[in-house]
N, CA, C and O atoms as a DFTB+ gen file, in Angstrom:
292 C
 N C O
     1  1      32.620      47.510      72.398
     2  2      31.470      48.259      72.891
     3  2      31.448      49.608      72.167
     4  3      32.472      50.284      72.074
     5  1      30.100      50.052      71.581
     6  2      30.073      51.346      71.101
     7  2      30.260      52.308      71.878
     8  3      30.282      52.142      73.098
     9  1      30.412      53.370      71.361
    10  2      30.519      54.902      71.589
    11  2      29.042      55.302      72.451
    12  3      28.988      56.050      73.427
    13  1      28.167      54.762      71.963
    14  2      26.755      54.601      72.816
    15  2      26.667      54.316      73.974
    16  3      26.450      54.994      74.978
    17  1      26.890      53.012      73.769
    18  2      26.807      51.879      74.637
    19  2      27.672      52.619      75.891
    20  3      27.220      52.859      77.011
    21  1      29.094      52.928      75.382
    22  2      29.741      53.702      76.913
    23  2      29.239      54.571      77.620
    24  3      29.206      54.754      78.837
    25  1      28.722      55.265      76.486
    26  2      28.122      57.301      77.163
    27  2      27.102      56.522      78.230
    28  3      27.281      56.867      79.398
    29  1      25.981      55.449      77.996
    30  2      24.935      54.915      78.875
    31  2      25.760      54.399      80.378
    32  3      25.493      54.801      81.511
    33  1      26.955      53.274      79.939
    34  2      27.033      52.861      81.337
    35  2      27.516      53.603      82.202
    36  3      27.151      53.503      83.373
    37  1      28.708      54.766      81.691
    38  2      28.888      55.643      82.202
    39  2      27.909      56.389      83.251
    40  3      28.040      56.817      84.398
    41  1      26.704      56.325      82.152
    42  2      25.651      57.606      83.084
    43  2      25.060      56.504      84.080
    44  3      24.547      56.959      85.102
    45  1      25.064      55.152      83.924
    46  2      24.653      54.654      84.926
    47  2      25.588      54.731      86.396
    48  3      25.092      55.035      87.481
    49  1      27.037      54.389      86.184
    50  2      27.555      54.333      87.051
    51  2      27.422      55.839      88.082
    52  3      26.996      55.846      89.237
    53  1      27.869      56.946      87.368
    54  2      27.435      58.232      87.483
    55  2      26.180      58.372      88.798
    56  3      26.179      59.186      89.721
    57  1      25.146      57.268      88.499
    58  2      23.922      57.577      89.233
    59  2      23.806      56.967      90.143
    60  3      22.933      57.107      90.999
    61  1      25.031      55.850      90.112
    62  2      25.008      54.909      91.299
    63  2      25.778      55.079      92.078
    64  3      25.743      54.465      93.145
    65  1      27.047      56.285      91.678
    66  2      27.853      56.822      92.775
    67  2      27.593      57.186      94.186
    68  3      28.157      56.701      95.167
    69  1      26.953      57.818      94.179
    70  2      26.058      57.829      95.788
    71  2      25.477      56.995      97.055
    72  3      25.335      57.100      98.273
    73  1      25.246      56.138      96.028
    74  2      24.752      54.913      96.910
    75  2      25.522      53.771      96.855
    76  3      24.957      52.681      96.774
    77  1      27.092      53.876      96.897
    78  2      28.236      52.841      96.744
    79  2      28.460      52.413      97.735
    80  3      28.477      51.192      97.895
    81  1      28.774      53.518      99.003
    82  2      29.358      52.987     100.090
    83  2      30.377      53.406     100.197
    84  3      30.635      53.668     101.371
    85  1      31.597      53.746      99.122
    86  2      32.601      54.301      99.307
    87  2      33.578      55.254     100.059
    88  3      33.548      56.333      99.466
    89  1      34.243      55.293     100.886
    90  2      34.497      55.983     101.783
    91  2      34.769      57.988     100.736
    92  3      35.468      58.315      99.778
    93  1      33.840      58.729     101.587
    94  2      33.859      60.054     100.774
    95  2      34.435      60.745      99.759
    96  3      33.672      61.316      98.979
    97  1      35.776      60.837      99.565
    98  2      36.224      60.978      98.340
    99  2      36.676      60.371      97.161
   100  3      37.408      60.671      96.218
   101  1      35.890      59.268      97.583
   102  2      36.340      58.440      96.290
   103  2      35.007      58.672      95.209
   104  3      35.054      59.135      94.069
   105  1      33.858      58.205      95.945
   106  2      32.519      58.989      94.544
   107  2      32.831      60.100      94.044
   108  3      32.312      60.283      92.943
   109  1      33.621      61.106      94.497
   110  2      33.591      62.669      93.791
   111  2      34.959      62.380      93.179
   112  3      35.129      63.151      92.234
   113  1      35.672      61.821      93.300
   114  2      36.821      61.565      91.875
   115  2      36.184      60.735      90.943
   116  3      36.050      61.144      89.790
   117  1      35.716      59.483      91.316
   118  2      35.090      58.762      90.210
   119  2      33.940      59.519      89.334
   120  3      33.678      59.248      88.162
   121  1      33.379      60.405      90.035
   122  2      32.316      61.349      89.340
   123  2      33.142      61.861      88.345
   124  3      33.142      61.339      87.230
   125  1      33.838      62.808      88.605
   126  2      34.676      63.638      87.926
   127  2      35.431      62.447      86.811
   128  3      35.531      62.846      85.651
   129  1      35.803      61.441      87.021
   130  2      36.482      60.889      85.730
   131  2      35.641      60.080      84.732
   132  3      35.966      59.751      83.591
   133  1      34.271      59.774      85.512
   134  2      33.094      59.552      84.286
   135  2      32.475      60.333      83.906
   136  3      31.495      59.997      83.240
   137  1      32.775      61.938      84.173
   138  2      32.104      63.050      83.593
   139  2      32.967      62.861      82.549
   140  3      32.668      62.354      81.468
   141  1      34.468      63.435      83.011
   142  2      35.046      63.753      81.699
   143  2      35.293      62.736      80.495
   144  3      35.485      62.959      79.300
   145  1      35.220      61.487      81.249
   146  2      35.241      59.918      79.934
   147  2      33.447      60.798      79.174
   148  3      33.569      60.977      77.963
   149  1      32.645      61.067      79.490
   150  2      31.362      61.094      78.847
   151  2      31.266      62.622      78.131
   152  3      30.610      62.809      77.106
   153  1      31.801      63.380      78.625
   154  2      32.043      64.191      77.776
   155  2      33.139      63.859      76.711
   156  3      32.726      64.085      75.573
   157  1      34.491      63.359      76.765
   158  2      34.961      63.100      75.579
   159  2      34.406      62.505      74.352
   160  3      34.425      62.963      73.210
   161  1      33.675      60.885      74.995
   162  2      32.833      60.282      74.080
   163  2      31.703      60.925      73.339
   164  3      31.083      60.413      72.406
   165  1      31.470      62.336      73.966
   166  2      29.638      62.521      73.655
   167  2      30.576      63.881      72.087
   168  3      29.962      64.233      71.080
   169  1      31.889      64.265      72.380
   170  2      32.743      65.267      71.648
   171  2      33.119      63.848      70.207
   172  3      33.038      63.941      68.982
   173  1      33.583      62.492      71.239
   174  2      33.978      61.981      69.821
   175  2      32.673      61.720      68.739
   176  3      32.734      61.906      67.523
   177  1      31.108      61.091      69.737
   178  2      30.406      60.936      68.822
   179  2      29.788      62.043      67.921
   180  3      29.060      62.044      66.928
   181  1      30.341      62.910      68.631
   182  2      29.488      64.618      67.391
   183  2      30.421      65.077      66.444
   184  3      30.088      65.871      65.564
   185  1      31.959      64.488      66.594
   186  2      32.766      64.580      65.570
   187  2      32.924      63.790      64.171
   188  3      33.117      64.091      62.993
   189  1      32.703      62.394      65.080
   190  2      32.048      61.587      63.953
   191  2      31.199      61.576      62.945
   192  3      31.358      61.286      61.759
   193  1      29.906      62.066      63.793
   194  2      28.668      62.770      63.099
   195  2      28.525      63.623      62.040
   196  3      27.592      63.792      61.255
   197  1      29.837      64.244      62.171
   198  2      29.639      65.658      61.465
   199  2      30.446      64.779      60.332
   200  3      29.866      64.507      59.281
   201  1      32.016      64.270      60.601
   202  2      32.473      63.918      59.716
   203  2      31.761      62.609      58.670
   204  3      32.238      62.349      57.566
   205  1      30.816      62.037      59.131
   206  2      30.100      61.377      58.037
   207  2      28.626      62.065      57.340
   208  3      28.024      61.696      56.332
   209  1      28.382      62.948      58.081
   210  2      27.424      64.129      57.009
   211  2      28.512      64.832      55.973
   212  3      28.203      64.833      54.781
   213  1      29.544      65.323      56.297
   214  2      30.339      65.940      55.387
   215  2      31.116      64.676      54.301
   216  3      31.953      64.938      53.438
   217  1      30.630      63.425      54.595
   218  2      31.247      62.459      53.791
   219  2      29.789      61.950      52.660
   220  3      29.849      61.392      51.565
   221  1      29.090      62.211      53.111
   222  2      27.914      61.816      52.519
   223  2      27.479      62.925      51.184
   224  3      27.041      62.583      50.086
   225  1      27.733      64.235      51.634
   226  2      27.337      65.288      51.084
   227  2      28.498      65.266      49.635
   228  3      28.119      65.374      48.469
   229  1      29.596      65.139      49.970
   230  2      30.960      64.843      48.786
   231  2      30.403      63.418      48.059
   232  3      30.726      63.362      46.873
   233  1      29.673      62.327      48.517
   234  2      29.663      61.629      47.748
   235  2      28.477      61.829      46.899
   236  3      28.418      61.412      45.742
   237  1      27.352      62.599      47.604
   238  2      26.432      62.865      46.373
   239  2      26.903      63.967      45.722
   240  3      26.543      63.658      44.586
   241  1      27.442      65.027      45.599
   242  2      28.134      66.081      45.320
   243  2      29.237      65.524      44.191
   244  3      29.189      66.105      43.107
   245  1      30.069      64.624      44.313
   246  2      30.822      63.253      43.333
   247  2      29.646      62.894      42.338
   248  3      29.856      63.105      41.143
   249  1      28.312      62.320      42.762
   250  2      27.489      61.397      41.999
   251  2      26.959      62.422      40.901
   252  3      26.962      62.171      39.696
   253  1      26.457      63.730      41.526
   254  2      25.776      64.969      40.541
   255  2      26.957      65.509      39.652
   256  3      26.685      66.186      38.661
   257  1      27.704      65.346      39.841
   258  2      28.965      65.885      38.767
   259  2      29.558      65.190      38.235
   260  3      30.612      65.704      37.861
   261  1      29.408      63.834      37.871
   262  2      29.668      62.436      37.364
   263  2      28.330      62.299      36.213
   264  3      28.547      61.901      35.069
   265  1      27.084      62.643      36.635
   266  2      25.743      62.652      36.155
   267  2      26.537      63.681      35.054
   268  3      26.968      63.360      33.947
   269  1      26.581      64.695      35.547
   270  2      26.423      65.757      34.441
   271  2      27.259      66.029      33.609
   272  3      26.993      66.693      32.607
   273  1      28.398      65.570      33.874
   274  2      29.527      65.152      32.967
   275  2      29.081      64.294      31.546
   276  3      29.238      64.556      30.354
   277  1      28.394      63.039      32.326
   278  2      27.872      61.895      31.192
   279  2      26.700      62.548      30.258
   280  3      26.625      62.377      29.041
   281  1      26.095      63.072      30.788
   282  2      25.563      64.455      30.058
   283  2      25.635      64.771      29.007
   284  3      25.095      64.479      27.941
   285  1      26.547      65.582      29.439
   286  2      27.293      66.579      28.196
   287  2      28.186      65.933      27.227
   288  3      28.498      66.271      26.085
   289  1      28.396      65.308      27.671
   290  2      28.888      64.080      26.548
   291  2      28.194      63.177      25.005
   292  3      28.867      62.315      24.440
């Protein structure tokens, strides 16, 4: 299952906490541990993010200085 796919069921469960039935403190721990599972995931997918813009940018950055090499040649 993606990184997506979790952050969603997460927020579903999240919304269905309330209306479980659960005897009282159990929705407000489970809240609290699908907050912080959805905040980690929402930290891993923006780390990711960044690290494949900064992977993209080196490979055209590689391609233009490969170009201009053959160039000058």
């Amino acid at each position: 299952m993606s990184k997506g796919s979790l952050i969603m069921v997460l927020g579903i469960l999240v919304a269905f906490l309330p209306s479980t039935g659960f005897p009282a403190p159990t929705p407000s721990v489970l809240a609290v541990i699908f907050g912080l599972a959805i905040i980690l995931l929402g930290f891993l997918v923006r780390q990711e993010r960044i690290w494949l813009i900064q992977a993209l940018e080196d490979k055209k950055n590689a391609n233009s200085e490969n170009a201009s090499d053959a160039n000058a040649s």
